[in-house]
N, C-alpha and C positions, 0 to 999 in steps of 0.2 A: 327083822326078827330072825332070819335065818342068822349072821352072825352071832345076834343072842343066844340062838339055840346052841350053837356051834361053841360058842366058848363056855356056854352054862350045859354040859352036856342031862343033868340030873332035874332038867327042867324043862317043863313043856315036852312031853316025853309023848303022852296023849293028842291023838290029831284035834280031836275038840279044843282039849285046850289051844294047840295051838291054832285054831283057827278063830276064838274067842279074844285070844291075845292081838291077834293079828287086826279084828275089828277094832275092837278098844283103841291101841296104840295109834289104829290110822285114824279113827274121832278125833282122839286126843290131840293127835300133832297136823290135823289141818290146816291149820294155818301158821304151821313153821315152817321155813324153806327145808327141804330136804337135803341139802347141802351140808348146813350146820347139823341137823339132827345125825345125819351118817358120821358125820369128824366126831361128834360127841358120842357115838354109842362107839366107835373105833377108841377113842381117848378114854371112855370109861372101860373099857375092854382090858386098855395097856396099864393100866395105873389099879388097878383094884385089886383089895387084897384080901377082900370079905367072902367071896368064893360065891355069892349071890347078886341075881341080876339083878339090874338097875329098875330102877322105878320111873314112869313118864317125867314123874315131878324131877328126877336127879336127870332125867337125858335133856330135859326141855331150860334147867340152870345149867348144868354144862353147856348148851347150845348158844345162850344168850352168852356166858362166858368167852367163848370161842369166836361172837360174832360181835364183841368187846371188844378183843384183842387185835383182832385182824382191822376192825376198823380204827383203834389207836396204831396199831403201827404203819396205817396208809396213810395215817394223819401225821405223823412225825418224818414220813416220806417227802409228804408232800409240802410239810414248814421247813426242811430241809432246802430246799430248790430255793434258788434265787428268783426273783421276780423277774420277768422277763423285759429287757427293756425296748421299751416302744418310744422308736423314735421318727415321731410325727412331721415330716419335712410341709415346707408349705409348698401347696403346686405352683408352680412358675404362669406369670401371666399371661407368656404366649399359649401353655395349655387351657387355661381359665379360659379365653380369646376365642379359642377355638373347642372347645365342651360348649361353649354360649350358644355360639353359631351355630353346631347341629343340631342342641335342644330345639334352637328358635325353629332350625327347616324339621324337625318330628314334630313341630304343633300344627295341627289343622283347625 
């Protein structure tokens, strides 16, 4: 809220209000990572041209928006990488030989 306040200065002027505001939005976005909701009221911040603040419903689609994106480009990160090759050697039978032989002396 404070950034809201800060960039909408003709709003939330009244501490009621803003302490009203302040309940509501925290109900509202309990169970949205705080993460995404800050990059989204910061991105609604930089891109707006209405000169009025945002509404939970636009910060909380912006947030899913944002938490879209980051997870499509970690995912094109990570199709980008080559598979790792795993090369499975077979263990030589003097070690088989002797792995046997100590399991055998750890059994009681």
């Amino acid at each position: 809220m404070t950034a809201i306040r800060a960039a909408y200065p003709n709003y939330y002027r009244v501490q009621a209000e803003i302490d009203d505001a302040i309940n509501l939005w925290a109900e509202m976005l309990v169970d949205d990572k705080a993460e995404y909701i800050a990059k989204a009221v910061k991105e609604f911040i930089k891109t707006d041209i209405s000169g009025f603040p945002p509404t939970i419903g636009q910060i909380r689609n912006k947030a899913g928006e944002i938490k879209k994106a980051e997870y499509d480009k970690r995912k094109r990160e990570t199709d980008m990488l080559p598979e790792p090759e795993i090369d499975i050697a077979e263990m030589p039978e003097e070690l088989k030989r002797k792995m046997a032989a100590w399991m055998r002396g750890m059994q009681v």
